[in-house]
N, C-alpha and C positions, 0 to 999 in steps of 0.2 A: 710731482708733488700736488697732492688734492685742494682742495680752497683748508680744509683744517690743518694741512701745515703750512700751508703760506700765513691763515693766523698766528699757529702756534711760531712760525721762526719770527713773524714780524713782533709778536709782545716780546721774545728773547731780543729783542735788536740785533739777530743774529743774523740776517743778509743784506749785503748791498746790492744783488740781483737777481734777480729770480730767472734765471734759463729755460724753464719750462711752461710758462704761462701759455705760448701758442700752443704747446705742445700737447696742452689740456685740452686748451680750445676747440682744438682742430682734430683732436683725440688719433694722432699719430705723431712721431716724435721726429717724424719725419716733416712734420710741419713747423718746427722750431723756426724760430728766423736765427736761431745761433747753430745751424746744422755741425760743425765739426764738435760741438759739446755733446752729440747725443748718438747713441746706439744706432746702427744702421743695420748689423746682421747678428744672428745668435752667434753666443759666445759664453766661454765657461764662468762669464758672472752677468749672463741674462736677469732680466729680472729684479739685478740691484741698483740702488741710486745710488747719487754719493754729492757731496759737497765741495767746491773748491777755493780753497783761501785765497781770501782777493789779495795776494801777492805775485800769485800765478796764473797765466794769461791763459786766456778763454779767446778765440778768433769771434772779433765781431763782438766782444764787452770792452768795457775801462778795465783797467787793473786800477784800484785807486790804492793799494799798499796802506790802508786805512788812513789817506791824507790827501789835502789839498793840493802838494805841490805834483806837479805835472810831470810827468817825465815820456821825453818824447818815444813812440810807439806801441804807445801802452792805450790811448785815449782815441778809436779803443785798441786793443791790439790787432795785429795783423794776422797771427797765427795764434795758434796753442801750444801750450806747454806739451813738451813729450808725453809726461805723464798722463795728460791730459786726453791726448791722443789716441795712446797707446792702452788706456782704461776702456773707451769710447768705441775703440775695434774689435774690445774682449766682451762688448753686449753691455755695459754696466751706463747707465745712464745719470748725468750732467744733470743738476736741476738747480743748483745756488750758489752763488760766488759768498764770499763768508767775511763777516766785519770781522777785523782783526787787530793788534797792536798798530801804528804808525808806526812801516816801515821794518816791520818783527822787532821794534829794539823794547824788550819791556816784558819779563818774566813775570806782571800782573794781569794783563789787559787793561789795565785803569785809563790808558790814552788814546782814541781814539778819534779821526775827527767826526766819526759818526755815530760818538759815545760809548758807553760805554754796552758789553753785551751780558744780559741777567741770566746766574745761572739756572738752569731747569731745576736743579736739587734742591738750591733754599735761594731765592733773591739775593739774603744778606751777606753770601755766599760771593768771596773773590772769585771769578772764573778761571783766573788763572790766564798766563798769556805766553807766545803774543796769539797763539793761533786758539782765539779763543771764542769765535762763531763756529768754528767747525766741531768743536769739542761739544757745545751746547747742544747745536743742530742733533746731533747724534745720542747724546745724552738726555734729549727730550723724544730723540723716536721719530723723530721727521724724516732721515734719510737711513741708512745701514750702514754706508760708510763714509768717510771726509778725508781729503788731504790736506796738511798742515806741513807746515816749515819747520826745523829742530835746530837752534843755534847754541843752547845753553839750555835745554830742557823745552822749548816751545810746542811740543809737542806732549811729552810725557808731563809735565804739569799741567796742563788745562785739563788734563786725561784728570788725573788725580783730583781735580776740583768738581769735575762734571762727574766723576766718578763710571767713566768708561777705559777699556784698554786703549791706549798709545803708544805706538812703535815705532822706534827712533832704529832704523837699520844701520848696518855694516856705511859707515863711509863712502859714498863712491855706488852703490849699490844701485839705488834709484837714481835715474836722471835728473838734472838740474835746471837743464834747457827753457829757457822760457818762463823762470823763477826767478824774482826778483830778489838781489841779493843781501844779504846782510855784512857776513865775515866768510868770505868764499872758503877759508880754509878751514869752517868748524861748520857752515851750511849744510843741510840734510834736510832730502825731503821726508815726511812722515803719514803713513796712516791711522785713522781710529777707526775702534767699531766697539761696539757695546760690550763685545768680548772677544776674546783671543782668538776661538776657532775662525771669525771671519775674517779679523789681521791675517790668520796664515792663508786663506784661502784665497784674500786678495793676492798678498806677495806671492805665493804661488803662481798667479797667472801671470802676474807683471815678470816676474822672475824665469820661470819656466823650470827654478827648483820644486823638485814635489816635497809634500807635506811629510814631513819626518816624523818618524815614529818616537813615542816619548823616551827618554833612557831610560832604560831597565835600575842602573845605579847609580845615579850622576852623583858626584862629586861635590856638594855645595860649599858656599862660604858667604858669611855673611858680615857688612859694614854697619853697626848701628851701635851708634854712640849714647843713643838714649835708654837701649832695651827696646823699641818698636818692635822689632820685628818678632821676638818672641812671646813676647805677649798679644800677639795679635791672632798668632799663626798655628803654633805648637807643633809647628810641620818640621822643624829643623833640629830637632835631637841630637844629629850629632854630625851637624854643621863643624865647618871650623870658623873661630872665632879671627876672622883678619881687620878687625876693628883697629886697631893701632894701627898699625903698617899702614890699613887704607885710608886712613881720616890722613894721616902725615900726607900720599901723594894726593889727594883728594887738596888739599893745601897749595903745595905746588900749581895743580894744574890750574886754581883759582886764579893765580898772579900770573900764571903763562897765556890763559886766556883775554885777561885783560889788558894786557898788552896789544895782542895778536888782534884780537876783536874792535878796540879801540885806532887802531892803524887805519885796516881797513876798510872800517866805515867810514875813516873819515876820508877817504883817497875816493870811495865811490860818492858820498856827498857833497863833496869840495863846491862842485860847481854850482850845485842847485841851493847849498847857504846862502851864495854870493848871488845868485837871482833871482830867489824866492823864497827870502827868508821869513817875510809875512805869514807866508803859507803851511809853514809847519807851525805844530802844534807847540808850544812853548818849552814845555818840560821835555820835545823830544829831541826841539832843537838847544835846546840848555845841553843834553848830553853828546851831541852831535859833537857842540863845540867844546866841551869840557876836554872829548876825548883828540883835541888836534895838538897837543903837546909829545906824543909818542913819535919819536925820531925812525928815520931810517934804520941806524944803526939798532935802535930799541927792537925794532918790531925784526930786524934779522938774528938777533937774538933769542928773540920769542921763537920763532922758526926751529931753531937748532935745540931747543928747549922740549916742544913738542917732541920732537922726533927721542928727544934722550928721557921724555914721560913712558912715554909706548913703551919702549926697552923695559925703562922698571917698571911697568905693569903689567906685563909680564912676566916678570921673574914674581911681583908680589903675590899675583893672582894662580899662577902655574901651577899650585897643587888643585884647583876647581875645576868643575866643570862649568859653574851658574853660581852666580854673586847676586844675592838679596841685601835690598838696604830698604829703609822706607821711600816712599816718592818725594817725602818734602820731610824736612827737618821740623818736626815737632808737628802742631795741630794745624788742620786745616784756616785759614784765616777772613773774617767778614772784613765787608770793603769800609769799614767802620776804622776794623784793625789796620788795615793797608792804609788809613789815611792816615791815621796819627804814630806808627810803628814803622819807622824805616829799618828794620831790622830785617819785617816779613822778606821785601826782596833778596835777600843772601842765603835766608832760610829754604825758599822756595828754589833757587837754585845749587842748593850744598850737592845736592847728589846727582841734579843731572848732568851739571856743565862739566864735572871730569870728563865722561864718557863722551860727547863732543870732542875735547880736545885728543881725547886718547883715541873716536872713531871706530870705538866698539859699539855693537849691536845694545840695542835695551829698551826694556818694554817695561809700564806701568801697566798693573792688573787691579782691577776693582775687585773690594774683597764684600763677602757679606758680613762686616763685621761694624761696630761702629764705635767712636771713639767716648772720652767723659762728658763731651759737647752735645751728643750725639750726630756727628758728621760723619757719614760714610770715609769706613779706609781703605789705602792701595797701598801695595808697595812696586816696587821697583824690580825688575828682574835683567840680570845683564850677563852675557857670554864673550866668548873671545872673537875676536873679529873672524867673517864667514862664516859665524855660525847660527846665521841668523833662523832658519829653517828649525833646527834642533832648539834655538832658543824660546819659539810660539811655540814647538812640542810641548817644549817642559813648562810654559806661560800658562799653558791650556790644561794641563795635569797639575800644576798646582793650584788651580785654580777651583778647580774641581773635588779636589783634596778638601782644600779650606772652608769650600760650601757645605761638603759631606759632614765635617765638623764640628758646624756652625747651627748645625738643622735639627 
């Protein structure tokens, strides 16, 4: 990263560390004092940078999980995240650890202990959260790609605010290792890039699936309870309309999630309330504790719940190929809105946090269209689990549709 984006991420409040400063200095990347963060031989994404959300360990940084309490081996860490690792051997080069929600819990980014981060499209602009330095970094042109966390949309919403693509994969797909967690059983790691061709091209390499050709005929259907989606697009003609069916399990999965998510946060925070409780940020530890009322018996419920969601959504979704809904439920929101609207958070998570708990594949796409506000739009694009590949195919070809459109 040149001295102009270390400006430009520092006016976004968008990093809490910068990994390539020697790297400039000494003008080889080999000169890092963070060596396992950086490119050591070519590799099929030489060339690129990327960002990494300070939830996920970097050997030789802090992990701060955008907060002050400590958690041991993190300060700094001792090793790096798989992902991390495994980017680093493909040629793609480390250059910023990325401010983000406290702890991912917070579908706005409003909480952090290192403030809050500005979006690059408008200031007045929520950025969206939790992983929402990575989204900016990216969305201002500083790096090509960033890793982010997806618990409940924390990936594909900051996408939709900074108005870049966000790629929440298949469940299970990308490694977890060395990422700090939130609700290990709705956890996913995620990447962004300004657009879809580089989402696939990254998963691509991390995967060692190749890049899938777009479908000849896919199959659509789409979720929009307001009309978004057709009035944005005019790409879906003769979609099928699964609005009713999906909003009803889109319902379900809301109260199974908050169950599930509520448990086990509080089972991985338990300790660090009772020893440093000072050190969380208020309103993150207010939810911490809000959510220690979920029983044993509750959260094995939640469990058995999940698993009988998947089932019907699959049978709901089974005549499609690719399910379009908007990225957030209604207009994009200034942090004006967010402060006096406690609605914004449920809105901004309507459509991603099903897909978490179901662990299907889904990508938001930046459209060139813009709303009555005039904020840039995205929607949402989602496939059946493993089909991740085919789903940046068709991410990338409607994407390309809607510009040809637009122009």
């Amino acid at each position: 990263m040149d001295a102009h984006g270390r400006t430009r991420a520092t006016e976004l409040n968008a990093v809490t560390t910068f990994l390539d400063m020697a790297a400039d200095q000494q003008g080889s990347p080999q000169a890092s004092p963070y060596p396992s963060s950086q490119a050591t031989q070519p590799g099929p994404l030489t060339g690129l940078t990327f960002a990494v959300k300070d939830v996920i360990d970097v050997a030789g940084v802090p992990t701060s999980m955008g907060s002050n309490v400590t958690v041991p081996g993190t300060q700094p860490a001792t090793t790096s995240a798989a992902l991390v690792t495994q980017l680093t051997s493909l040629g793609a080069v480390a250059v910023a650890k990325t401010n983000c929600q406290e702890f991912s819990h917070g579908i706005l980014g409003d909480v952090s202990a290192f403030g809050r981060v500005v979006n690059p499209v408008d200031p007045a602009l929520c950025t969206g959260g939790s992983s929402s330095g990575s989204a900016a970094l990216v969305g201002a042109g500083v790096v090509d790609f960033a890793l982010g966390t997806d618990t409940a949309g924390s990936v594909r919403v900051p996408a939709a605010c900074c108005h870049v693509t966000g790629f929440k994969p298949t469940f299970g797909v990308l490694p977890v290792d060395g990422i700090f967690p939130l609700s290990p059983t709705f956890d996913t790691a995620g990447l962004f890039a300004r657009e879809p061709e580089l989402v696939a091209r990254v998963f691509s390499a991390l995967t060692g699936q190749a890049v899938a050709p777009a479908p000849d005929q896919p199959r659509i259907g789409f979720v929009d309870a307001r009309g978004t989606i057709r009035s944005v697009t005019g790409y879906l003609p003769d979609a099928h309309n699964l609005t009713t069916s999906g909003e009803e399990l889109f319902a379900h999965a809301a109260g199974v999630y908050d169950v599930v998510r509520k448990f086990e946060s509080t089972r991985i925070h338990r300790e660090f309330m009772e020893s440093q409780a000072a050190a969380y940020q208020p309103a993150i530890l207010a939810k911490f504790r809000d959510a220690q009322g979920v029983s044993e018996e509750d959260y094995r419920r939640g469990l058995a719940q999940v698993t009988q969601l998947q089932e019907k959504a699959a049978e709901v979704f089974a005549s499609v190929d690719f399910i379009v809904t908007p990225a957030v439920d209604g207009p994009l929101a200034t942090w004006e809105q967010v402060d006096s609207d406690p609605g914004v958070r449920g809105a901004y998570m309507h459509y991603s946090q099903p897909f978490n708990v179901l662990g299907w594949p889904a990508v938001v796409v930046p459209l060139s269209t813009r709303d009555e506000a005039g904020h840039p739009q995205s929607v949402q694009i989602v496939a059946h689990p493993a089909k991740d590949s085919e789903l940046l195919a068709f991410a990338t070809a409607f994407a390309g549709s809607v510009k040809s459109r637009t122009e």
